[in-house]
Each structure stands twice: as structure tokens, then as C-alpha cells.
MIRODO-713146 format. One record per residue: y, z, x of N, C-alpha, C, CB in turn; residue in three letters. Coordinates in pm, whole numbers, padded with zeros to 5 digits, always signed. Glycine has a CB too. Layout:
YZXYZXYZXYZXala
...
//
This chain:
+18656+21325+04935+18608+21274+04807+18491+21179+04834+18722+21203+04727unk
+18400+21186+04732+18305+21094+04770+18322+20991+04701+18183+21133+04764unk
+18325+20868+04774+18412+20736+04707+18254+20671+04656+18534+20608+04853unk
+18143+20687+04675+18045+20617+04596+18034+20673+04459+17913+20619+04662unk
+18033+20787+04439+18063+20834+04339+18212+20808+04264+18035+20949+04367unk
+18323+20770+04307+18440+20807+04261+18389+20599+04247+18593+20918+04373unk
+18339+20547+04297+18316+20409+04238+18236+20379+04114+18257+20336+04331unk
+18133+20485+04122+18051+20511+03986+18149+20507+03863+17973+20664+03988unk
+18203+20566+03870+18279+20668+03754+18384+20533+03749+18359+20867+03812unk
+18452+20481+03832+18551+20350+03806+18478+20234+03661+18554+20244+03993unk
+18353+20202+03695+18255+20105+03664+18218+20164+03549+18143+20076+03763unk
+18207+20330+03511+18158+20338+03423+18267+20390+03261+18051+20416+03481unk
+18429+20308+03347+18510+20299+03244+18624+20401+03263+18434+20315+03120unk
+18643+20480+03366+18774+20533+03412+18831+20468+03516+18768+20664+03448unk
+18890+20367+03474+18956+20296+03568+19102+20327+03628+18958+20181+03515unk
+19165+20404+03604+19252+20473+03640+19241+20542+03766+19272+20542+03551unk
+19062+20547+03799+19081+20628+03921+19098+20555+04068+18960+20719+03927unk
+19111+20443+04027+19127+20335+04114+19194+20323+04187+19141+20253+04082unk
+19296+20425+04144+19440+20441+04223+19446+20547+04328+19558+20479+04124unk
+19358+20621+04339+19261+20656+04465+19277+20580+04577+19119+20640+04436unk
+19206+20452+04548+19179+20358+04681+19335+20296+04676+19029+20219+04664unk
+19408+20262+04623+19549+20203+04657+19620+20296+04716+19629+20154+04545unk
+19579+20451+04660+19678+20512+04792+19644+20558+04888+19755+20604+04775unk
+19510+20541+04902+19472+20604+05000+19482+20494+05139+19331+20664+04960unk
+19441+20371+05066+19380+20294+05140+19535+20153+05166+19211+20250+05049unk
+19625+20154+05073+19720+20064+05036+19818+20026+05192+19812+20139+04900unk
+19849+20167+05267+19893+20112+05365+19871+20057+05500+19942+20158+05369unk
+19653+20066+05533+19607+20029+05570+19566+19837+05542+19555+20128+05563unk
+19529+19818+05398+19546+19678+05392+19683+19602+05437+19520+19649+05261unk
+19788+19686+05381+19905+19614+05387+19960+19539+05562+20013+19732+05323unk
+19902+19668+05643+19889+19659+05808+19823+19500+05881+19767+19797+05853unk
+19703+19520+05789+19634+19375+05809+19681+19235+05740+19496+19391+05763unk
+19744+19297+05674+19807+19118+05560+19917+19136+05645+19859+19113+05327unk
+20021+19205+05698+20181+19197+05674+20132+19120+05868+20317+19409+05629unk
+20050+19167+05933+20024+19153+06051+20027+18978+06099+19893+19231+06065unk
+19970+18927+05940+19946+18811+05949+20061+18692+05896+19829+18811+05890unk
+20101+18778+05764+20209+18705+05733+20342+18804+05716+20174+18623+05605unk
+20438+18776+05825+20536+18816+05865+20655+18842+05737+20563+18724+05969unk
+20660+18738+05651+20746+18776+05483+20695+18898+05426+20717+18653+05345unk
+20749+19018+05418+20754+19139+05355+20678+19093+05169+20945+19198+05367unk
+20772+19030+05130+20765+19024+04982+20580+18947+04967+20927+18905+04910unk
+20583+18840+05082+20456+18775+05063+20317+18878+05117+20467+18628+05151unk
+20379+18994+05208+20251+19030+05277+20224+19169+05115+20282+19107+05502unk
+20362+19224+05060+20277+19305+04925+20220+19236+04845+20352+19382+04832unk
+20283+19095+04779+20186+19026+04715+19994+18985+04731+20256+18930+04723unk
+19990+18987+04899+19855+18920+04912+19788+19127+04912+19830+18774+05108unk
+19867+19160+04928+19773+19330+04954+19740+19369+04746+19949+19526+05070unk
+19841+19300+04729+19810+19372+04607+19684+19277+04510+19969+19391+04519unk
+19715+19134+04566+19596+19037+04573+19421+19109+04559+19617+18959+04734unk
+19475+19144+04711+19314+19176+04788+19219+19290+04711+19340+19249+04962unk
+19370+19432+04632+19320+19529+04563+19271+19480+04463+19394+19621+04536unk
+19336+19380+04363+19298+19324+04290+19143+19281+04246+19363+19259+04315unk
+19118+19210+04358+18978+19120+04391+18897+19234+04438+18988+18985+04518unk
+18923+19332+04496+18831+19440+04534+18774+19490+04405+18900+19556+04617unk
+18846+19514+04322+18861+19580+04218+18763+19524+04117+18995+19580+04181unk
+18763+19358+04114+18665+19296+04050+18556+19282+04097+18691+19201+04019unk
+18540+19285+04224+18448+19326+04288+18313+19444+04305+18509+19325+04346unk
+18401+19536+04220+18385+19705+04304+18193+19675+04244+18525+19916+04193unk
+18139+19586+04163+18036+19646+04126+17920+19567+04268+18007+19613+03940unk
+17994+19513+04321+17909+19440+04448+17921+19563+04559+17990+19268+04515unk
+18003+19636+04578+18012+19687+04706+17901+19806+04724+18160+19736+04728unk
+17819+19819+04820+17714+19890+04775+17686+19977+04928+17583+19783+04707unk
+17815+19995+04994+17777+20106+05035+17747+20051+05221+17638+20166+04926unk
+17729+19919+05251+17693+19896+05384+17819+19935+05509+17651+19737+05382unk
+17955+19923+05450+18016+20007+05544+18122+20089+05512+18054+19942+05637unk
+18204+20122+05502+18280+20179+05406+18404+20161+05357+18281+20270+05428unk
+18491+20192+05248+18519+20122+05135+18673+20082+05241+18521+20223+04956unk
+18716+20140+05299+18795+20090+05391+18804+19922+05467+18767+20183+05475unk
+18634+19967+05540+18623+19825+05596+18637+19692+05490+18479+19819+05666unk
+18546+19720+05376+18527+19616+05319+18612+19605+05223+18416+19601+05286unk
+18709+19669+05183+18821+19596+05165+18970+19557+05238+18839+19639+05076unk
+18925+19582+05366+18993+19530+05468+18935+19352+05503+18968+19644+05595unk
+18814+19383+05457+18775+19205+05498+18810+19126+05335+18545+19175+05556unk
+18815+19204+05264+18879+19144+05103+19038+19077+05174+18918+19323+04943unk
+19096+19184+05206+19247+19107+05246+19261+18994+05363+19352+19224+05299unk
+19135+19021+05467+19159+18945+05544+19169+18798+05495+19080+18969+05631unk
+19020+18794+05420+18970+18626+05358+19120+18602+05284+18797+18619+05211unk
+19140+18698+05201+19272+18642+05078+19362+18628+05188+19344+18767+04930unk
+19411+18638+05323+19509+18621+05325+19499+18554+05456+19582+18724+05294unk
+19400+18525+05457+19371+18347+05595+19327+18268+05467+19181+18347+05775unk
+19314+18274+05349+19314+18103+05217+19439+18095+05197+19233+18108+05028unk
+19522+18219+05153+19661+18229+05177+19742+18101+05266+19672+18363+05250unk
+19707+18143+05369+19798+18050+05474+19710+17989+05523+19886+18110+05588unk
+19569+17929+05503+19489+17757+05498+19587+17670+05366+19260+17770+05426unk
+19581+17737+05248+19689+17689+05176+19817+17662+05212+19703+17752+05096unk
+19900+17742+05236+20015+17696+05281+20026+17602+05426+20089+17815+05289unk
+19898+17581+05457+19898+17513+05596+19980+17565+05721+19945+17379+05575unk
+19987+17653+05704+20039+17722+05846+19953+17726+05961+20072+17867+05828unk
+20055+17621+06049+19988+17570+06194+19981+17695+06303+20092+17438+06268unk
+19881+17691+06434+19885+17764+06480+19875+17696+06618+19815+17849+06429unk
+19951+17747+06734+19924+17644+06850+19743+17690+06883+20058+17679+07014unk
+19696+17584+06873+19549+17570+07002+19553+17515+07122+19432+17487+06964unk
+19539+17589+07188+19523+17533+07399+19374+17593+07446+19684+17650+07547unk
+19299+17532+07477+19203+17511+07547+19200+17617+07634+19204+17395+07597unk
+19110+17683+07679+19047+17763+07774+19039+17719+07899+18933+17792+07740unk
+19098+17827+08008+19125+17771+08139+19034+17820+08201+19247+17794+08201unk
+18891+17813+08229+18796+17874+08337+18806+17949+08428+18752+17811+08394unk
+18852+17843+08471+18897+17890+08654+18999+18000+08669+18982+17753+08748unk
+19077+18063+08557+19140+18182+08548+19038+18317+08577+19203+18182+08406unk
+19070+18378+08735+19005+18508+08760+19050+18660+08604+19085+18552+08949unk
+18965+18739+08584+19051+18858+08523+19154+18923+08577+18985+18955+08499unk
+19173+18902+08657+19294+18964+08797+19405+18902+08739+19273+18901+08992unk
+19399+18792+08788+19507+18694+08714+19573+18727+08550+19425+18545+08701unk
+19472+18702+08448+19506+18723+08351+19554+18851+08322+19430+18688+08291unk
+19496+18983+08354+19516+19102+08399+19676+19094+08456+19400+19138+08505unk
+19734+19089+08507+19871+19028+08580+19971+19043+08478+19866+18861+08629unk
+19913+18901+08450+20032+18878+08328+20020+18945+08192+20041+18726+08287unk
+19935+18972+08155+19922+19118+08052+19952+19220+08046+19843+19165+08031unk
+19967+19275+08086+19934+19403+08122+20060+19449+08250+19761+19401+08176unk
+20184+19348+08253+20299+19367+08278+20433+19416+08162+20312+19253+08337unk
+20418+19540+08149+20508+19554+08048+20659+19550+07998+20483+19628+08032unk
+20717+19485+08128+20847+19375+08136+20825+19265+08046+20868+19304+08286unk
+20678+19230+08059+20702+19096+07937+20655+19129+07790+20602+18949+07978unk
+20681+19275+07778+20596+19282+07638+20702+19169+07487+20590+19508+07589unk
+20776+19131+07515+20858+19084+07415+20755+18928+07411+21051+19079+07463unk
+20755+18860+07577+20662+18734+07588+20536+18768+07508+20620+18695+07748unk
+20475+18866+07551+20330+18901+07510+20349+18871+07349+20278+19076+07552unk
+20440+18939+07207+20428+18978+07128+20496+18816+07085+20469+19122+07109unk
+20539+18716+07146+20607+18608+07110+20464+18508+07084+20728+18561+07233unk
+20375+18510+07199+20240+18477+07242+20155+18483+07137+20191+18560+07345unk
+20156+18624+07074+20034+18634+07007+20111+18558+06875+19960+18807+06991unk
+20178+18552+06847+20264+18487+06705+20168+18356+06699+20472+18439+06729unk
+20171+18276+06836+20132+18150+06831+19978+18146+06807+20175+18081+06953unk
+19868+18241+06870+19784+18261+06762+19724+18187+06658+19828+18325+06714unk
+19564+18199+06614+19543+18143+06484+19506+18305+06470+19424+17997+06450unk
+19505+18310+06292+19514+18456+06220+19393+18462+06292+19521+18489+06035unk
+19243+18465+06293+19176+18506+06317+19193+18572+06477+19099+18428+06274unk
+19247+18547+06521+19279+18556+06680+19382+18678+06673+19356+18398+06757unk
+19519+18674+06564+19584+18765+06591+19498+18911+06506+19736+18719+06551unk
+19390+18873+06419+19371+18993+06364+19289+19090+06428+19329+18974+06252unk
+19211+18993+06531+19108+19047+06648+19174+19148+06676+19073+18961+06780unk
+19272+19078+06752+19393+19195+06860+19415+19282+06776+19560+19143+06921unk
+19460+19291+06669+19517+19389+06568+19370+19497+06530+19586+19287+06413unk
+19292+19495+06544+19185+19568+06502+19128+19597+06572+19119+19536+06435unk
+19117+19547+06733+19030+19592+06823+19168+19696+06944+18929+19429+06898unk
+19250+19638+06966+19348+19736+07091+19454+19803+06954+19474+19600+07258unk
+19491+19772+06856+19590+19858+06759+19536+19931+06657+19685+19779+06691unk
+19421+19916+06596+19327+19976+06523+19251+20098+06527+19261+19910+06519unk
+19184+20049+06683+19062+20091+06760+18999+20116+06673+19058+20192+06854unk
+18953+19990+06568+18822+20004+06512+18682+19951+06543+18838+19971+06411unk
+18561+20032+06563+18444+20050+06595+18422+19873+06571+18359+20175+06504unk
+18334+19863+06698+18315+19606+06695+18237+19597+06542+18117+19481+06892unk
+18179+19707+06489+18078+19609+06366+18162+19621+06244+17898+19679+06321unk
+18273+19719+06272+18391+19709+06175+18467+19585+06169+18487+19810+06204unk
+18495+19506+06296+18543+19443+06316+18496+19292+06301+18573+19489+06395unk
+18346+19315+06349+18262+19203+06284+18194+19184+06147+18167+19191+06357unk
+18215+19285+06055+18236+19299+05925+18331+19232+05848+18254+19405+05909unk
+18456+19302+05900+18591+19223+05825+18636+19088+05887+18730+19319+05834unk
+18582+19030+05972+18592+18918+06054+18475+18816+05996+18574+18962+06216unk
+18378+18874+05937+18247+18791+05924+18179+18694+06035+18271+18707+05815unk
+18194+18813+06143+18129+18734+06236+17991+18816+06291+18237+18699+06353unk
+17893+18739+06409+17822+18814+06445+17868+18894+06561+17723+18756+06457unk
+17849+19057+06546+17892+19141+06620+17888+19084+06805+17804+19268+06574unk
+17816+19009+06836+17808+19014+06990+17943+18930+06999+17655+18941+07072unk
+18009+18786+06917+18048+18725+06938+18229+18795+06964+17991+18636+06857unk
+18261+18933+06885+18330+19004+06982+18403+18990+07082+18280+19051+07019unk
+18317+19047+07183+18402+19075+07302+18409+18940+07357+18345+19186+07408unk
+18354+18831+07331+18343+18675+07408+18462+18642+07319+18176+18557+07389unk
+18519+18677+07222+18618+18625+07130+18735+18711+07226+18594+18667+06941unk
+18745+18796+07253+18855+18859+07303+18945+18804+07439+18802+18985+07327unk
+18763+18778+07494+18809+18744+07655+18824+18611+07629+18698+18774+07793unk
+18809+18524+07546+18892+18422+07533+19017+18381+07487+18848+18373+07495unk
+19075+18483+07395+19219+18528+07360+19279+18536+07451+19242+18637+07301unk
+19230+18663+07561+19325+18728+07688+19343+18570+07717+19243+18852+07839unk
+19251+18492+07764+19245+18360+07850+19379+18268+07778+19068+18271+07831unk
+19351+18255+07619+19485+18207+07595+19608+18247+07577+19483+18163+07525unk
+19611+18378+07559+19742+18448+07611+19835+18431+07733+19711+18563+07625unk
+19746+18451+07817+19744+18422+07957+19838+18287+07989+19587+18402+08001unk
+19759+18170+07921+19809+18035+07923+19970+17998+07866+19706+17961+07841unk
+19981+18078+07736+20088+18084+07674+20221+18141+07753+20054+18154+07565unk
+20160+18262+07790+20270+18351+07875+20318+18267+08053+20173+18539+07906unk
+20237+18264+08087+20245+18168+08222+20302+18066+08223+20141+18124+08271unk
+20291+17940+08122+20308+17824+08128+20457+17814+08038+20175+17748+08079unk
+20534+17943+07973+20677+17919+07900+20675+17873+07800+20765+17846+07951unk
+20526+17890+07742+20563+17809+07567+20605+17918+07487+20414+17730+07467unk
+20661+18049+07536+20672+18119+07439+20836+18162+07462+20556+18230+07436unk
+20907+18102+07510+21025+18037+07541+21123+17988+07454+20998+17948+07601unk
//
């Protein structure tokens, strides 16, 4: 279907067809909200949020990537104000330099600790866990990712390898314990 057209026709007063993008697209947002906030009941509320706001939206969206991405970065924003509102803390630890990739590599990428690993990323700030979630569970293309992230595309992979770095720290040192 061609969704620029099937957006035309929304705008120009069949709004019913809207329901197009909720099913097509509904259990993809839901992936990215529920990823972030772990309450079932709270992660349909913010998805149905995000359709919402897309929806009021739809006459801005014009086509720069597609209707997927950008309302994947609709849910992201609604649902990191989401939990800036509710103040949900996230541990921050500092970057260890002197950590070789070997090292970090090690403890990753040991799949005895995948329970540590998945305890790890919990601690996380959303932006950090959504990286992971979109770049190794997604495998969506970096300008997809720096789209719905609103970041600049190079900053990426320097965002990642600083994740691994705090992963690394988390898993090693027993805070995920």
C-alpha cells in the first residue's frame, strides 16, 4: 500500500483509514514503549499515546523516512517524558578507558551470563536501553536509529561502544546482583 497516499486520503477526511497504521504498525511501537517501560497496562497506554500524537501529527510527516520510523521516534519521545515524569532513576557509572575490547568482549558475549547481561541493561538510561533494542534486536539501518533517537547519525556507534563499556562495568563489578 502506498502509505503517502493512504496519508492523503486520512487528512482529506477518511479517517478511519488510520487503522491501517495501528495494525500494521501497533506491534512494532508497542516493542519500543513496552521495552522501556516494563508495566504491560502502562507500555499499551503510552503506544496508544504515541498513535494518538502521530495521528495529530500526520499533516507534518512528509515523507523523510518512513512512516514506521517516525512514528517509532513519536513513541520513543512520549515514552522517555513518560518516565522524566515519573522520575525514573537510572544507574550512571562513568566510562572505564583503560578497558581493552577483548575484555569487554569476555564478559558479553558469555552466554552463561545472559540473565546478568539482561539484569545490566535494566539499569540503563532509556536512551541507552533503546539503542540496544534497535541496533542488535531490531537491526535497524544507524539513520533509522538516529532518526528515532534524534541524534546525529555518527554519534551511533561511539554511543554503543560506550554502552558495551558500561555494561561491562555493571556485569564485572556485581551490581547486577
Amino acid at each position: 500500500m502506498d502509505e503517502q497516499r493512504l496519508i492523503a486520503r486520512i487528512l482529506d477526511g477518511h479517517e478511519s483509514d488510520y487503522g491501517y497504521f495501528l495494525e500494521r504498525y501497533g506491534g512494532e511501537v508497542f516493542a519500543i514503549v513496552s521495552r522501556l517501560v516494563p508495566n504491560r497496562e502502562d507500555a499499551e497506554e503510552l503506544t496508544q499515546d504515541a498513535f494518538v500524537r502521530a495521528y495529530s501529527r500526520l499533516d507534518s510527516f512528509v515523507g523523510r523516512s518512513s512512516f514506521s520510523t517516525w512514528v517509532c521516534r513519536i513513541a520513543y519521545t512520549t515514552t522517555v517524558s513518560w518516565l522524566r515524569k515519573k522520575r525514573v532513576k537510572y544507574l550512571s557509572i562513568e566510562d572505564r578507558p583503560n578497558l581493552s575490547d577483548e575484555e569487554v568482549d569476555e564478559v558479553l558475549d558469555n552466554e552463561s551470563r545472559l540473565d546478568e547481561l539482561r539484569n545490566a541493561i535494566a539499569l540503563l538510561r532509556p536512551d541507552e536501553q533503546m539503542l540496544l533494542e534497535l541496533y542488535y534486536f531490531e537491526s535497524r539501518p544507524m539513520a533509522d536509529i538516529a532518526y528515532i533517537l534524534d541524534v546525529e547519525p555518527g554519534t551511533i556507534a561511539t554511543r554503543l561502544h560506550r554502552i558495551r563499556r558500561k555494561l561491562y562495568s555493571l556485569m564485572k563489578h556485581g551490581t547486577t546482583q
